[in-house]
Structure formats: structure tokens, C-alpha cells
Residue, then its C-alpha position, 0 to 999 in steps of 0.5 A: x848391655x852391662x850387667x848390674x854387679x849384685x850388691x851384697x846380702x846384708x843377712x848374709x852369714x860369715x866366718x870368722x876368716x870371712x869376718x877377718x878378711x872384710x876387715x883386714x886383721x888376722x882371724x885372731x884380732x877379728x875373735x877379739x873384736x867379737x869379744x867386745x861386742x863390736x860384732x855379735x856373734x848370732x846365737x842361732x848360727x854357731x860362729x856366724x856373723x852378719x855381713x851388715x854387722x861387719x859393714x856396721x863396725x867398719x862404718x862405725x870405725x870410719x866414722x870414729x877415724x873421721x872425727x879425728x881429722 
């Protein structure tokens, strides 16, 4: 029988690079991202991120593409 992949920890907490890499910028692009508040950086994890947060703004992002169709 085949196992079940197990689906991602929404509360799980990035990195910046782990941050970089789910969006597929250079860490840099990622820090400005953040900057603009499209990502908050939690204030309890010093330079963590939500991986729901992330998978937010790319939704948000493939939303915003889809309406330009």
C-alpha cells in the first residue's frame, strides 16, 4: 500500500533562503518582499517566517496574474 505524502506544516517556520527558494527569487528579492509587508516576519521567531504566509502570497500573486489574463 502506498503511503500518504504528508501535506506541509502551515505553522511551520522558514528562513529567509527557505523563504527565497519557495518563491523562487534570490534571498535578496525575498527581504524585499518582506519589507513590504506582503510577508510578516513573526516577531517571537527572530527572522522566521510562516510557511501559510508564503503559500498566502503566492496565491495571492497567482490570483493577481489570473486577473490579467
Amino acid at each position: 500500500m502506498k503511503e500518504k505524502p504528508e501535506s506541509p506544516n502551515p505553522h511551520q517556520l522558514l528562513t529567509i533562503q527557505e523563504v527565497a527558494d519557495l518563491l523562487r527569487v534570490s534571498r535578496m528579492t525575498a527581504y524585499t518582499i518582506v519589507k513590504q509587508g506582503h510577508i510578516p516576519k513573526l516577531s517571537i521567531a527572530r527572522g522566521r517566517y510562516r510557511l501559510s504566509d508564503v503559500l498566502a502570497y503566492i496565491d495571492s500573486q497567482e490570483d493577481k496574474h489570473d486577473k490579467e489574463d
